[in-house]
Each structure stands twice: as C-alpha cells, then as structure tokens.
GUZA-587433 format. One record per residue: x, y, z of N, C-alpha, C in turn; residue in one letter. Coordinates in nm, 2 decimals, always signed. Atoms other than C-alpha are relative to their C-alpha. Layout:
N
nc1	nc2	nc3	cac1	cac2	cac3	cc1	cc2	cc3	r
X	Y	Z	X	Y	Z	X	Y	Z	A $
...
end
This chain:
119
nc1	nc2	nc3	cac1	cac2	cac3	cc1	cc2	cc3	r
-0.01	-0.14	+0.04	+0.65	+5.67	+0.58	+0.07	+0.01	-0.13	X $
-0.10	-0.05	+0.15	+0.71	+5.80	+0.23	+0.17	+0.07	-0.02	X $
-0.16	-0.07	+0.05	+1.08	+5.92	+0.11	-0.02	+0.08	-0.08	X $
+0.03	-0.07	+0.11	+1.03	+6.23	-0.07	+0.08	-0.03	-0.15	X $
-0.13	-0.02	+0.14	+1.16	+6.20	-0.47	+0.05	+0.13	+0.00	X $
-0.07	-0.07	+0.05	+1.43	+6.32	-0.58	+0.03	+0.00	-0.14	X $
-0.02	+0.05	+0.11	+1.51	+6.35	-0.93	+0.12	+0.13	-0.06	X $
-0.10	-0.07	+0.07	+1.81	+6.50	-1.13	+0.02	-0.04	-0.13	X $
-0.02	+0.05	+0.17	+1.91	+6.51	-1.53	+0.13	-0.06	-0.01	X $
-0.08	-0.01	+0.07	+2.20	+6.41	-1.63	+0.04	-0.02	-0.12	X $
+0.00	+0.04	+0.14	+2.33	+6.42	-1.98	+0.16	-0.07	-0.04	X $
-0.14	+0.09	+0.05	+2.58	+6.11	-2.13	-0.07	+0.01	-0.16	X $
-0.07	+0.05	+0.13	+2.65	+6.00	-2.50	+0.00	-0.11	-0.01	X $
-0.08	+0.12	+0.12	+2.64	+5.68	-2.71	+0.14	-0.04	-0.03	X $
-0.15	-0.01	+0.03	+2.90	+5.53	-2.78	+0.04	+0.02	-0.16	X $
+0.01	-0.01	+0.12	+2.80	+5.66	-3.15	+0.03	+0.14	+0.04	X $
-0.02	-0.16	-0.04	+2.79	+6.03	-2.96	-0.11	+0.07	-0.01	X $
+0.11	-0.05	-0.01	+2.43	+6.06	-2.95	-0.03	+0.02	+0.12	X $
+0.05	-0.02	-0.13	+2.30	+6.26	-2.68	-0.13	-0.07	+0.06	X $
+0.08	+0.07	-0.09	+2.13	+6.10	-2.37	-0.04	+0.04	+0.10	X $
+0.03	-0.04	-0.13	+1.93	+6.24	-2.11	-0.04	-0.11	+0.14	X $
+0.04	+0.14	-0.09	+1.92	+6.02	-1.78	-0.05	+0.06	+0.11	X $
+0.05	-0.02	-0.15	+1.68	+6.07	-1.51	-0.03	-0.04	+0.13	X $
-0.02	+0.09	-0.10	+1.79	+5.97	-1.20	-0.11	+0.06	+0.13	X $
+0.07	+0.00	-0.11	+1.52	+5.92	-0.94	+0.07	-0.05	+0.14	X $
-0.03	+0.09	-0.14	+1.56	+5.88	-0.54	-0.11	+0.02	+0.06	X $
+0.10	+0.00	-0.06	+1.35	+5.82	-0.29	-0.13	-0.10	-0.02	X $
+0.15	+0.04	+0.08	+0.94	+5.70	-0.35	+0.00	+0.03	-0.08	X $
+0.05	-0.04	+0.05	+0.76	+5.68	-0.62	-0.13	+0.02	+0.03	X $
+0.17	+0.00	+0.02	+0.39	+5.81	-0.56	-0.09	+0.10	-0.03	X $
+0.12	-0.10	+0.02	+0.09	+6.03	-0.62	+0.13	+0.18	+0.03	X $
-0.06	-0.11	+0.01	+0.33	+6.32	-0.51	+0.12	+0.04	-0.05	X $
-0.12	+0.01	+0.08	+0.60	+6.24	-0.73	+0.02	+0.09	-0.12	X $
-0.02	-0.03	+0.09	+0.49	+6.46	-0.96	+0.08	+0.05	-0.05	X $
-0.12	-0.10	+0.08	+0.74	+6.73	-1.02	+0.08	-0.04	-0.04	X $
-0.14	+0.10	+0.04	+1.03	+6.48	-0.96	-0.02	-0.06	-0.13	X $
-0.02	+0.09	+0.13	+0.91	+6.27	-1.21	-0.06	+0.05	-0.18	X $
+0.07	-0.08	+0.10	+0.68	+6.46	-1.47	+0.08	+0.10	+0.01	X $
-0.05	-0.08	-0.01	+0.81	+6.74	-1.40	+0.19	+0.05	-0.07	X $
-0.13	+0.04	+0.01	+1.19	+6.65	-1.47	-0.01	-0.05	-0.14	X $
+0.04	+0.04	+0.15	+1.09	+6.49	-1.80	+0.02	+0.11	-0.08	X $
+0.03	-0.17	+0.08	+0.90	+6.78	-1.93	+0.08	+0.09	-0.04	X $
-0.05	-0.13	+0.00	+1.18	+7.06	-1.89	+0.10	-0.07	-0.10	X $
-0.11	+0.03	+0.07	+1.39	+6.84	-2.13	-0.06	+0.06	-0.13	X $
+0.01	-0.05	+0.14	+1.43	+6.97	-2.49	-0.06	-0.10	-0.10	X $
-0.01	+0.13	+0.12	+1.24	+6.76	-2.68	+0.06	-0.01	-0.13	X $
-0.07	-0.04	+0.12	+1.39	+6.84	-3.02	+0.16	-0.03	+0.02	X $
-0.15	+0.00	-0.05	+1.73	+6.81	-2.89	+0.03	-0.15	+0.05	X $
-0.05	+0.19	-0.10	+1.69	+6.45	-2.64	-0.13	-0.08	-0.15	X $
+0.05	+0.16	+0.09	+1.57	+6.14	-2.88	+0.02	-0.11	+0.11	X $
-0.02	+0.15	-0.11	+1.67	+5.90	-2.60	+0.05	+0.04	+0.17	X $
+0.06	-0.01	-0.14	+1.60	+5.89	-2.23	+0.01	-0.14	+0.06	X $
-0.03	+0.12	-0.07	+1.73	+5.68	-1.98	-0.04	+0.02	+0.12	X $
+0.11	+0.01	-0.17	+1.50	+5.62	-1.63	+0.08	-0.06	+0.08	X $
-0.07	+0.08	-0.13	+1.71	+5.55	-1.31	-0.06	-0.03	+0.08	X $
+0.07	+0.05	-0.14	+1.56	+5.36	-1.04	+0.08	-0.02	+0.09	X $
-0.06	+0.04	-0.12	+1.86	+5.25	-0.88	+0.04	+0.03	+0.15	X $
+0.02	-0.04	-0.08	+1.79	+5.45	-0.62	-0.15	+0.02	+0.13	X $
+0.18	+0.01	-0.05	+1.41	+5.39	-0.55	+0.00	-0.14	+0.08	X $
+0.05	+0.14	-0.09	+1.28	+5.15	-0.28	-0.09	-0.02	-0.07	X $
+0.19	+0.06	-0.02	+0.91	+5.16	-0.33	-0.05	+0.12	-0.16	X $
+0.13	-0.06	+0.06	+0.65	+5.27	-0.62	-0.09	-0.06	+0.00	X $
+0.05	+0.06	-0.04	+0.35	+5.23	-0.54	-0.09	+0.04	-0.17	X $
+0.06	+0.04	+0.13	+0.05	+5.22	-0.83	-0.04	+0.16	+0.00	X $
-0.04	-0.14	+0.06	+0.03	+5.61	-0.85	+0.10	+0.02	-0.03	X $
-0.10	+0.00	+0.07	+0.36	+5.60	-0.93	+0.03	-0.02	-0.13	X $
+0.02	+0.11	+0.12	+0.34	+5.35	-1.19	-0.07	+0.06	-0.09	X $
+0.04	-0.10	+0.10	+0.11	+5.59	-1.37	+0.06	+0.13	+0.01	X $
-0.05	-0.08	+0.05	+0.30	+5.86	-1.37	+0.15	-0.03	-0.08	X $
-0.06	+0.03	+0.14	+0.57	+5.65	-1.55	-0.06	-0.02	-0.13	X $
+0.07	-0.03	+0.11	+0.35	+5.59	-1.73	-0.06	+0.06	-0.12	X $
+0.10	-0.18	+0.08	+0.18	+5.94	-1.85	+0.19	+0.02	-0.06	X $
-0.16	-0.02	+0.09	+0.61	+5.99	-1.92	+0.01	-0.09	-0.11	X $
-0.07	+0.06	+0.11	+0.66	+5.72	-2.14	-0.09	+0.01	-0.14	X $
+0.13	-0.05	+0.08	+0.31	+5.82	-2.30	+0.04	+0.10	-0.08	X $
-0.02	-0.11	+0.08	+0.42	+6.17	-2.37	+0.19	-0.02	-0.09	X $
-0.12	+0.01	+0.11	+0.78	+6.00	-2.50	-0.03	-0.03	-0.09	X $
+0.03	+0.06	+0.16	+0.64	+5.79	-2.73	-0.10	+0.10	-0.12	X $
+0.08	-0.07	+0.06	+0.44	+6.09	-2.84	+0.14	+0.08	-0.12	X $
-0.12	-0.12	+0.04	+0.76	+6.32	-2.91	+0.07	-0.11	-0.05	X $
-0.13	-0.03	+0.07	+0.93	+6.09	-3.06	+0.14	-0.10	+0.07	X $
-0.10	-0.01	-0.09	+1.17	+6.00	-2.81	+0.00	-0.20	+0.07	X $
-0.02	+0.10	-0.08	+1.32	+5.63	-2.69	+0.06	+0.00	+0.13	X $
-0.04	-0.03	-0.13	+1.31	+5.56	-2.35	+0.04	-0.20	+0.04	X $
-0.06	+0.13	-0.09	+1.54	+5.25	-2.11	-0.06	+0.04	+0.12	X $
-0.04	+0.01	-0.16	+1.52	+5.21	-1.77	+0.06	-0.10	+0.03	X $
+0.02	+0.05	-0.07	+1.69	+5.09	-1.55	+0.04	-0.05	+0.16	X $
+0.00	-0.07	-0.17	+1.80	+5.01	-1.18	-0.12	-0.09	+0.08	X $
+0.08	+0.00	-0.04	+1.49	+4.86	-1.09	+0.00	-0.14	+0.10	X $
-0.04	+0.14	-0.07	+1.45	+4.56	-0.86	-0.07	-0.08	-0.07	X $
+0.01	+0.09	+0.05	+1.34	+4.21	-0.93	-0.15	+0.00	+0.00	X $
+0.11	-0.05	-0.04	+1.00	+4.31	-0.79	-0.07	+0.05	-0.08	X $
+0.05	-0.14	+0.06	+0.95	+4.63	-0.97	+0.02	-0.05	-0.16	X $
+0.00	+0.05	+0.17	+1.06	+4.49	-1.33	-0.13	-0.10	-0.02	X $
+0.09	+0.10	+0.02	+0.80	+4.22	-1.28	-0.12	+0.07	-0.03	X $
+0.10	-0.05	-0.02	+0.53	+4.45	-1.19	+0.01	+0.11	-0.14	X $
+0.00	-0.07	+0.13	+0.65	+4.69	-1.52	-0.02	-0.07	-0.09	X $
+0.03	+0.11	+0.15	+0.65	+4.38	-1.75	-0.18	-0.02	+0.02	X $
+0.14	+0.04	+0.06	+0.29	+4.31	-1.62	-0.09	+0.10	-0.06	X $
+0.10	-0.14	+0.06	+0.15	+4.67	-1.65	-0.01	+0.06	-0.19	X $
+0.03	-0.02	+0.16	+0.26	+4.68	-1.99	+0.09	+0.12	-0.05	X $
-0.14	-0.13	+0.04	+0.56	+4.96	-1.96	+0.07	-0.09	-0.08	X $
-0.12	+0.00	+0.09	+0.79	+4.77	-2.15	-0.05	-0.04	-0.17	X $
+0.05	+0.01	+0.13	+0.57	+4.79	-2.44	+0.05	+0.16	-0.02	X $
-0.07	-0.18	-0.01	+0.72	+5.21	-2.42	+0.13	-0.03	+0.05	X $
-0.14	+0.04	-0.07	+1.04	+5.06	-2.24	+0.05	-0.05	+0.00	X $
-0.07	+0.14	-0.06	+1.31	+4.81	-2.24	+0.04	+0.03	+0.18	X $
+0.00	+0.03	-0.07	+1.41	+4.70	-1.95	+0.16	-0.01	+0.07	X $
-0.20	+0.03	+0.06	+1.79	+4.68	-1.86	+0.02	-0.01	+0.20	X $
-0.05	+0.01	-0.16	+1.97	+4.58	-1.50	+0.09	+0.09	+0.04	X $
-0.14	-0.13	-0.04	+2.27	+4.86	-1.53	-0.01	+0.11	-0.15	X $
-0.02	-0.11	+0.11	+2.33	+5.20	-1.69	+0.06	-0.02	-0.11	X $
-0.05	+0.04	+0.12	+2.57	+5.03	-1.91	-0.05	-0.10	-0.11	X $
+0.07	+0.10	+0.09	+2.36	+4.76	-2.06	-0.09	+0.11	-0.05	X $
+0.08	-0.09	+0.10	+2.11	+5.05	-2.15	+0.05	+0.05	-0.09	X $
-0.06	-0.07	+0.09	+2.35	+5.28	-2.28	+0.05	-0.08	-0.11	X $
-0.05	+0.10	+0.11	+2.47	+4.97	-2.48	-0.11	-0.03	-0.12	X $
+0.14	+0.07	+0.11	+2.11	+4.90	-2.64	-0.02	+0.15	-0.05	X $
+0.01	-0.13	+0.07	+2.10	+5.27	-2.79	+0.07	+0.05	-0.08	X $
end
C-alpha cells in the first residue's frame, strides 16, 4: 500500500548567505505525488531561489512515475535557472537516479550538509 507524500519548504543559507530552498519529501513517490512534488516546487519564487535542495530522507519507495516527476522538476529547474542537490536517498534509489540520467540536472549528496557544502 502506498504512503501518501508529504512535502514541505524549508528555507536555509550558504554558508556565503545565499538563499536555499529545501524540499523535504515523506512518504511515496508516485503517479499521485503530484502536488507534493510539482506542486511544492512551482509555488517557489523563482527569481528569488537559484538553488534547491531535494530531501528524500524520508522516502521509502519511488516508483517510475515518480522518477518522472523528478524529473519534469529538475526539467523546469534547469529551465529557470535554478541549481538543484538532492539528497537523503538510499543506495538503491541513487543508483536508479545515476542510471536514468537525473544527475545530469542533479548532484547527488548523502546528507543535507554535504549538499549545502557543494553550493
């Protein structure tokens, strides 16, 4: 049985003092993830966020609707402008992101602090 997403913003800083929006997912990711995940993206200012940090460390499972809707996100980041990290993810789920070809739009990172460190 699916785990509904959940998703929340929160906004940290560089350690330069550039603003950072981080979107922390819980739950699944799939086909009905939209709002959590697109959805939570979108309402961000783009003019304002340049850098975007993706939490998984709360996700069990995405399944391959999922995976494109990170996808269509890191699509409309790289459109605006905007670099995006993730990460959180398991050993599993990074493998299956390196093969799909997200971290050609994404690094990759094991903790919030190693991202916020590559920014």
């Amino acid at each position: 049985m699916q785990i509904e997403t959940k998703s929340r913003v929160d906004q940290l800083a560089t350690s330069a003092g550039h603003p950072v929006a981080v979107l922390r997912f819980e739950g699944d990711i799939a086909s009905t993830s939209k709002d959590a995940v697109l959805g939570a993206y979108q309402a961000l200012p783009k003019a304002a966020v340049k850098l975007v940090l993706l939490d998984f460390t709360r996700v069990d499972y995405i399944n391959s609707s999922g995976i494109a809707l990170v996808i269509q996100l890191l699509i409309e980041a790289s459109s605006a402008g905007q670099k995006v990290c993730a990460f959180g993810l398991s050993t599993h789920f990074s493998k299956v992101f390196t093969m799909v070809g997200i971290t050609k739009y994404a690094e990759l990172f094991p903790s919030e602090t190693e991202a916020l460190a590559a920014l």
